[in-house]
C-alpha positions in Angstrom: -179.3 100.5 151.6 -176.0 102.1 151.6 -174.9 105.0 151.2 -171.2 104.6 151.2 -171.7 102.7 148.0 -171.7 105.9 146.0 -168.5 107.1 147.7 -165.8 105.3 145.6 -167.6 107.5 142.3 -168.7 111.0 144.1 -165.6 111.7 146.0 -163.4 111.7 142.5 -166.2 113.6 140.4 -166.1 116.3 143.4 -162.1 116.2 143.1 -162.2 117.1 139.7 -164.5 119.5 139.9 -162.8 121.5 142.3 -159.8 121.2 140.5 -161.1 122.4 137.8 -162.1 125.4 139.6 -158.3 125.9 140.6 -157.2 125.9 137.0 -154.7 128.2 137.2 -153.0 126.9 140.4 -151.3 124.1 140.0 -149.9 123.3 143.2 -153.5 123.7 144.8 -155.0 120.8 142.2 -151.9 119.0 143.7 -152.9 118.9 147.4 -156.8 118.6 146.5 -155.8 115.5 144.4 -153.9 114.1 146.8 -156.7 114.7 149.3 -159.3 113.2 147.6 -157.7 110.2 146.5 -156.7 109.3 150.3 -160.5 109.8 150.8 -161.1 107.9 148.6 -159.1 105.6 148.9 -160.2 105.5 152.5 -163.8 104.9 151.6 -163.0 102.0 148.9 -161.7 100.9 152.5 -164.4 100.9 154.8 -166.5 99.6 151.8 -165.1 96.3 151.2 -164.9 96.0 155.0 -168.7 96.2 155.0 -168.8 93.7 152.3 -166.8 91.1 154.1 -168.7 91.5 157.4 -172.6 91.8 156.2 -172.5 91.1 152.6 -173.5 92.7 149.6 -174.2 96.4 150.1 -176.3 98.2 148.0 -178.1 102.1 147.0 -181.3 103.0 145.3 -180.4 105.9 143.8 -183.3 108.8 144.2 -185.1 105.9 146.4 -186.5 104.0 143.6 -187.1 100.2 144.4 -185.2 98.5 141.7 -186.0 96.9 139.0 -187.0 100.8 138.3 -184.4 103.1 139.4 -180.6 103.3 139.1 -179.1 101.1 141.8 -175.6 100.9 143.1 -174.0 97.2 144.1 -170.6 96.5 145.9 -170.5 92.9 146.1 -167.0 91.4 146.9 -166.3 91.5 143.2 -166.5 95.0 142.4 -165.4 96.2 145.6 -162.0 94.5 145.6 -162.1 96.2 141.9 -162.4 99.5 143.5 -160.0 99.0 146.4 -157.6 98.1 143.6 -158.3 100.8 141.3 -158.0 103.6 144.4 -154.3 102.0 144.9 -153.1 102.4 141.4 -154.9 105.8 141.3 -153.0 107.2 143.8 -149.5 106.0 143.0 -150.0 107.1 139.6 -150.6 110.5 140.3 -147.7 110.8 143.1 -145.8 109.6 140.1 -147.9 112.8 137.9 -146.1 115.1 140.1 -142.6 114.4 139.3 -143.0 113.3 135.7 -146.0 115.5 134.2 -144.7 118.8 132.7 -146.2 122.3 133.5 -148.2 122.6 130.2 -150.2 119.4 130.6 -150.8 120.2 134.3 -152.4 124.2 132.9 -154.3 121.7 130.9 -156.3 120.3 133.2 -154.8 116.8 133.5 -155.3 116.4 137.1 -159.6 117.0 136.8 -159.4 114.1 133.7 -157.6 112.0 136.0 -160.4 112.6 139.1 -162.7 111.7 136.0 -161.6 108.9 134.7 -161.3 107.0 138.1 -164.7 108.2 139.1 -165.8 106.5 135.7 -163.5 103.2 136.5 -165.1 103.0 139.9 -168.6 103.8 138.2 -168.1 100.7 136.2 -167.6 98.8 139.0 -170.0 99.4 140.8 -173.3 99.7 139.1 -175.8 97.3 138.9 -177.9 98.7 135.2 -176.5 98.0 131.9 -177.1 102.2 130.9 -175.4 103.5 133.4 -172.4 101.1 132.6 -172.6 102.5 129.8 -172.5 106.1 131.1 -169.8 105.3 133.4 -167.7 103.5 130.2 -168.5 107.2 128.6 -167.5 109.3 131.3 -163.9 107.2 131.6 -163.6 107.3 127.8 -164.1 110.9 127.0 -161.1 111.5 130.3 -159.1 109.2 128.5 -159.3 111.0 125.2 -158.4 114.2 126.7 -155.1 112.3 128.7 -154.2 111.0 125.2 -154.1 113.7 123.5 -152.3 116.5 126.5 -148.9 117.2 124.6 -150.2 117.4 121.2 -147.4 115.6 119.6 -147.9 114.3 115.9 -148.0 111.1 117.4 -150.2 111.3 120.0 -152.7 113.3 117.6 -152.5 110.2 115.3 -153.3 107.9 117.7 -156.0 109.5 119.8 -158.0 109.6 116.0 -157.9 106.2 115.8 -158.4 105.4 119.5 -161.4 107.7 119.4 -162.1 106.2 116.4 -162.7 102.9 117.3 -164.0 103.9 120.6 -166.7 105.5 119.6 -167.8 102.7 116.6 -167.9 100.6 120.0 -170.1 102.6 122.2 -172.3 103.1 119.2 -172.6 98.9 119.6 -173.1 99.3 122.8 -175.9 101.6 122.8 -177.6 99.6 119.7 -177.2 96.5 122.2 -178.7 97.8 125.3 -181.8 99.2 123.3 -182.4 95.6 121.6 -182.5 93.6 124.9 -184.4 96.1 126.3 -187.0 95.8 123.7 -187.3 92.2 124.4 -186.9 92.5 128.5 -188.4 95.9 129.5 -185.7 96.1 131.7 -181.8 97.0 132.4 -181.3 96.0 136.1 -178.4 93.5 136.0 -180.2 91.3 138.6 -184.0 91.6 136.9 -182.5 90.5 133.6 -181.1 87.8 134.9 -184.2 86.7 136.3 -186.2 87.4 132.8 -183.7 85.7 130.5 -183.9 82.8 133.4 -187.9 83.1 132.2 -188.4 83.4 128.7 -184.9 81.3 127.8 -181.8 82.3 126.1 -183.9 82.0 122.5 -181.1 82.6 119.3 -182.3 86.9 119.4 -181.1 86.8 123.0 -177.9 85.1 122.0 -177.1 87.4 119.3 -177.6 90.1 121.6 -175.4 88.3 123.7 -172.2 88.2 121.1 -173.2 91.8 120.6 -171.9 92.6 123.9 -168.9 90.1 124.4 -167.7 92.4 120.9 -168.0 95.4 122.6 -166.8 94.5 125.7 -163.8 92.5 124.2 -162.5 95.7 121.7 -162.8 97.9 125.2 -160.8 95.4 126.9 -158.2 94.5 124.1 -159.5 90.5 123.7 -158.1 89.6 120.7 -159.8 92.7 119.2 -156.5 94.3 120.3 -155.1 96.1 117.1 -155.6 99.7 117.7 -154.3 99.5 121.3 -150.6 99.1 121.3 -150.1 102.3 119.3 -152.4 104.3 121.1 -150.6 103.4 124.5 -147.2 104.0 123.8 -148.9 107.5 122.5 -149.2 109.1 126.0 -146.4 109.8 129.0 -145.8 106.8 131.1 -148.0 107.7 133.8 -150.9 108.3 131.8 -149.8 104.4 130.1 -149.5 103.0 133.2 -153.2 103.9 134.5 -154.5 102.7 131.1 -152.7 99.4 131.5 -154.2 98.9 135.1 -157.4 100.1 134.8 -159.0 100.8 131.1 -159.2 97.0 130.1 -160.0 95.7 133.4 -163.1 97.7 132.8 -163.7 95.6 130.1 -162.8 92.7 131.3 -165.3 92.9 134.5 -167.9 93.7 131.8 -167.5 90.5 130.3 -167.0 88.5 133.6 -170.3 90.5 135.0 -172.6 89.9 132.5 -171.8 86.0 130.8 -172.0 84.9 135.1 -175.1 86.7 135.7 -177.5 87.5 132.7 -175.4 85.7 129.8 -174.8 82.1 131.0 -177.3 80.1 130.0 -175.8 78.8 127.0 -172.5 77.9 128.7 -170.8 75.7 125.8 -171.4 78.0 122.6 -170.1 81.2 125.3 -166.9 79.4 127.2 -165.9 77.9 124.0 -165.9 81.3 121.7 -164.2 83.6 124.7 -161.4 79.9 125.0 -160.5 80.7 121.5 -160.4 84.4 122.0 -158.0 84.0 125.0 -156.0 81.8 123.0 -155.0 83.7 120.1 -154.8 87.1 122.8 -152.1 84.8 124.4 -150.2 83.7 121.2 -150.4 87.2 119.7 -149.8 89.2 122.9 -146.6 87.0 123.6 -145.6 87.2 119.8 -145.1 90.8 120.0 -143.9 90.8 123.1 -140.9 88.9 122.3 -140.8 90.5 118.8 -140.2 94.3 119.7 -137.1 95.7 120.8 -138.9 98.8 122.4 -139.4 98.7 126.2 -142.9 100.2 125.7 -143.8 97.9 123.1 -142.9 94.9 125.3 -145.1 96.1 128.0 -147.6 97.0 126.1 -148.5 93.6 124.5 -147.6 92.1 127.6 -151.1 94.2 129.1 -152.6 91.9 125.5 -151.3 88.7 127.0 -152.4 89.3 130.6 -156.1 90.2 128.7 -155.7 86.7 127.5 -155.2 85.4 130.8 -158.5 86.6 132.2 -160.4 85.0 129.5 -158.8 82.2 130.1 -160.6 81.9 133.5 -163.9 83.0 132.2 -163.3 80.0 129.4 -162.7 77.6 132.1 -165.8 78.8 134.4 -165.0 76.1 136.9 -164.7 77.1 140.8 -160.5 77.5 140.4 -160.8 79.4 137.7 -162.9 82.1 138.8 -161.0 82.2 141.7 -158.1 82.5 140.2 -159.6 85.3 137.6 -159.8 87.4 140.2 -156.9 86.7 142.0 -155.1 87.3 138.9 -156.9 89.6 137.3 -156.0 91.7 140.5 -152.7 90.8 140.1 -152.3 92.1 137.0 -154.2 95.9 137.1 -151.2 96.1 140.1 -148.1 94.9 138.0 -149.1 96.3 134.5 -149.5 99.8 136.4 -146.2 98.9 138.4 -144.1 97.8 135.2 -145.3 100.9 133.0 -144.1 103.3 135.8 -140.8 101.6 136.4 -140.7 101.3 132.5 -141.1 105.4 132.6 -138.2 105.5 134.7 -136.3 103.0 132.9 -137.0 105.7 129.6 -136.5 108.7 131.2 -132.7 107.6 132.7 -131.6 106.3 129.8 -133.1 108.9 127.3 -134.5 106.2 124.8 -137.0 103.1 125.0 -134.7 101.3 122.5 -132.9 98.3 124.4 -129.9 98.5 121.6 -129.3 102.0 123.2 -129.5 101.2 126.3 -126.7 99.3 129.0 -125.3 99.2 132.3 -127.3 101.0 134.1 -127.6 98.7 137.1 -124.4 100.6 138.3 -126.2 104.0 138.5 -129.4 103.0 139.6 -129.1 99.9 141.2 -133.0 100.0 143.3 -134.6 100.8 139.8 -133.3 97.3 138.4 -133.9 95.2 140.9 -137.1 96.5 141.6 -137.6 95.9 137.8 -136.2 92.0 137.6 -138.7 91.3 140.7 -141.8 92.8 139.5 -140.4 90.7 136.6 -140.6 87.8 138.1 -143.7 88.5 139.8 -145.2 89.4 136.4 -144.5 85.4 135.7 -146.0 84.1 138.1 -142.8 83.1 139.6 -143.7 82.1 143.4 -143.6 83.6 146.6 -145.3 86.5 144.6 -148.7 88.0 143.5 -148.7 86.6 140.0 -148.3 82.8 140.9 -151.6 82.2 142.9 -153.8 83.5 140.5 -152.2 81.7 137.8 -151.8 78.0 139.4 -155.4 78.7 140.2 -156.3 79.2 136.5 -154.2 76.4 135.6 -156.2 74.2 138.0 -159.4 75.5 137.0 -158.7 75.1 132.8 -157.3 71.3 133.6 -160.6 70.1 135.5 -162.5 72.1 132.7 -160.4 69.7 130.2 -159.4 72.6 128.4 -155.6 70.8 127.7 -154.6 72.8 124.9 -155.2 76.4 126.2 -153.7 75.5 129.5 -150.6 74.5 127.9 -150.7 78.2 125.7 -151.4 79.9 128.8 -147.8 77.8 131.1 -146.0 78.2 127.6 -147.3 82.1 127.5 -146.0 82.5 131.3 -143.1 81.5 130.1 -142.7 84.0 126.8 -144.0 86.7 129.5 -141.3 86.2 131.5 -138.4 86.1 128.9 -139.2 89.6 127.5 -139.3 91.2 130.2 -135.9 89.7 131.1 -134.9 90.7 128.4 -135.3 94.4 129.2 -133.2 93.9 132.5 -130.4 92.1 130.8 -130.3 94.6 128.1 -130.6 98.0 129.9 -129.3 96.8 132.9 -126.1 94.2 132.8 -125.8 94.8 128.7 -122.8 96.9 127.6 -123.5 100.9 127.0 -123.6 102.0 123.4 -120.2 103.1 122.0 -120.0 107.0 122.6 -123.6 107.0 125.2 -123.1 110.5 127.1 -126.1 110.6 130.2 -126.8 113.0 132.3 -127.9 112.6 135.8 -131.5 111.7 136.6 -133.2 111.9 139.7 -135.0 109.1 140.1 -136.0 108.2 143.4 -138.9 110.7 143.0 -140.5 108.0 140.5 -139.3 105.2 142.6 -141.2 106.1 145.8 -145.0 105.7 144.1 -143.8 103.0 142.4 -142.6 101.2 145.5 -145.9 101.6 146.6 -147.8 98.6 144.1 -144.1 96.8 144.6 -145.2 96.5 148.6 -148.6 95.5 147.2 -147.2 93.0 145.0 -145.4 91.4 147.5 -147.8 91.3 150.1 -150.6 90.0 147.6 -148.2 86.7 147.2 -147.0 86.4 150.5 -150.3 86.8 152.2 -152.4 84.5 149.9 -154.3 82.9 152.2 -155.9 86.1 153.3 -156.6 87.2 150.0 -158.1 83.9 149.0 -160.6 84.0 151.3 -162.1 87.0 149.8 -161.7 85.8 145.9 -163.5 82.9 147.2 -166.4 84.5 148.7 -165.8 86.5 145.1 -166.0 83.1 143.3 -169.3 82.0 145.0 -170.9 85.5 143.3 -169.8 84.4 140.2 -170.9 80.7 140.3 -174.2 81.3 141.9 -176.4 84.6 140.5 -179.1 84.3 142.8 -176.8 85.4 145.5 -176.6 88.6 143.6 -180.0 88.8 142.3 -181.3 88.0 146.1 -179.3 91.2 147.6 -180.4 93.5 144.5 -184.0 93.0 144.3 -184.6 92.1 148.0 -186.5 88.4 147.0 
């Protein structure tokens, strides 16, 4: 038992509390923030150095022996998830403070933030199916609030919807959890792995099943996708680029948690349905990608394709694969966050997110593009960076699976990925000004610095591989083999 495990959600929960307290002054919520996200940041930390040195830590909440009480797991998965998430968390909001006017600030944007992060990490890290969902909650309910700060037409619009089908979702989800537990009399991860293991995946269990790769896959944006490119672009940059990084990994560790540990028994019917759900999220995702001529647009579906990606691995399920998941899936909650906030500089200097309107602006802010074309390139998979790892990995793993033809989507995807956001460089960048453009000055080396931050990451991620495949591989193992993570829960 461990109680640093809890850590990663308690210290955010406690941050936005006591901002919440200092309401009315901002620059106090500022410095808290700050505080507590170093904390934890600090304590995602010393957490996954645990994990690497004794293995998989774990905390009866109240001191109930599972499978009867709440219970906490960091296993190298979901700690290198929380590690992750703390890194994003904090660049984003050193970005907050240069980018985030007054009135959202009075209106309590920085205790949402502390919220949603604590429900992210929540997510994580919890080993029952109800209090994933309570965690999902908690980080939905902060994301409606971060939505909607501004009040625009548009962003009203789109939080509807977005709450909307959020809410149809969690309504499946509760309806799900309450049918397995009617057949299990349990909602410990680890125990209902063991029961299912008992009783067999019968067809009840396997609709239940498909009952939660829905919900999971509309939280995540797996091919189920269609209200989330509006309601991202809704929001300011910042509050886009923790969405991209963060909201559909949750759902995306969902679906990897549950179809390797309580899920897989039916391997063929599962891989095969989420193969063809990656492959149209690819197609689609790269489709609008190169259709739009909106820089937020191009990102956004860009997040889509990168959903398809992860699925990809989980199609595959081979030992590559899920090693490359990871790796990339890693990967990508670092450059979606990094390419949204360079994105919201891009925006903000040129005073559009039309690339007709926009042009030669490598001459005025020369670090801003080339921090863009490499995070670009990185985004690609291009080598020595973070992306290409991951995804030769994942392209190993879906060629021993013999999935031929979703390989060759995902290289030809890679490709498309890479061409739109070139496109964005070339245009805004080297392309020729609109006749009659007037700009004013813009500061923005303030942005630049917390965006440089994932750009180190990025960078390091690719160049110093080795290191980090030594912890997706101890990763991969948790995947591949569930009594490794059943073992450590219930103490057999």
């Amino acid at each position: 038992m461990n109680n640093l495990v809890v850590l990663p959600i308690l210290l955010p929960l406690i941050t936005g509390v006591i901002a919440l307290l200092f309401f009315r002054r901002i620059n106090i919520q500022r410095v808290v923030s700050v505080i507590g996200l170093l904390m934890t940041a600090a304590a995602s930390t010393v957490l996954i150095t645990q994990v690497a040195q004794s293995g998989i830590q774990t905390l009866n909440m109240g001191g109930w022996e599972p499978p009867y009480g709440i219970v906490l797991v960091a296993d190298m998965v979901s700690a290198l998830l929380v590690v992750a998430a703390s890194i994003i968390a904090l660049a984003c909001l050193l970005y907050a403070f240069r980018s985030v006017n007054k009135e959202r600030e009075e209106h309590h944007f920085y205790p949402f933030f502390h919220f949603l992060i604590a429900g992210v990490n929540g997510s994580f890290l919890t080993g029952d199916l109800f209090n994933l969902f309570v965690c999902f909650e908690l980080m939905l309910i902060s994301s409606y609030a971060l939505i909607v700060l501004g009040g625009t037409e548009r962003q009203l619009r789109e939080t509807i919807k977005y709450v909307l089908i959020n809410i149809v979702s969690s309504a499946l989800f509760v309806a799900s959890i309450g049918f397995l537990y009617s057949i299990t009399g349990t909602l410990n991860m680890a125990d209902l792995s063991n029961r299912i293991a008992e009783v067999g995946q019968s067809g009840v269990i396997t609709l239940i099943a498909v009952l939660f790769l829905i919900v999971f896959s509309i939280k995540a944006g797996l091919f189920l996708f269609f209200w989330l490119s509006g309601s991202y672009a809704a929001p300011p940059a910042v509050v886009t680029a923790l969405f991209a990084g963060l909201l559909t990994k949750v759902g995306l560790y969902a679906i990897v948690r549950t179809f390797t540990l309580i899920f897989y028994h039916d391997p063929d019917f599962f891989h095969a349905l989420i193969g063809w759900m990656a492959g149209a999220t690819m197609v689609l995702g790269v489709i609008g990608a190169i259709s739009y001529r909106d820089v937020n647009k191009i990102l956004i579906y860009n997040v889509i394709a990168g959903v398809g990606f992860v699925a990809f691995g989980m199609a595959a399920a081979s030992r590559p694969s899920l090693e490359g998941l990871l790796f990339y899936m890693l990967h990508d909650m670092l450059i979606k966050t990094l390419l949204f906030l360079l994105g919201g500089a891009l925006i903000a200097v040129a005073g559009t997110s039309k690339l007709d309107n926009m042009g030669g602006l490598i001459h005025r802010y020369p670090l801003l593009g080339w921090m863009f074309f490499i995070s670009a390139l990185a985004l690609a998979g291009i080598p020595p960076f973070s992306g290409f790892p991951g995804k030769l990995l994942l392209f190993e793993g879906g060629l021993q699976a013999g999935l031929y033809g979703l390989t060759g989507i995902a290289v030809l995807s890679s490709l498309l990925m890479l061409y739109s956001v070139l496109r964005i460089f070339i245009q805004a960048f080297w392309g020729e000004p609109p006749a009659g453009a007037v700009r004013r000055p813009y500061a923005v080396n303030g942005l630049l610095l917390p965006a440089g931050i994932l750009f180190v990451f990025i960078i390091a991620m690719g160049v110093g591989a080795e290191g980090m495949f030594q912890l997706t591989s101890r990763a991969g193992d948790i995947l591949l083999h569930p009594n490794i993570y059943i073992d450590a829960v219930l103490k057999e």
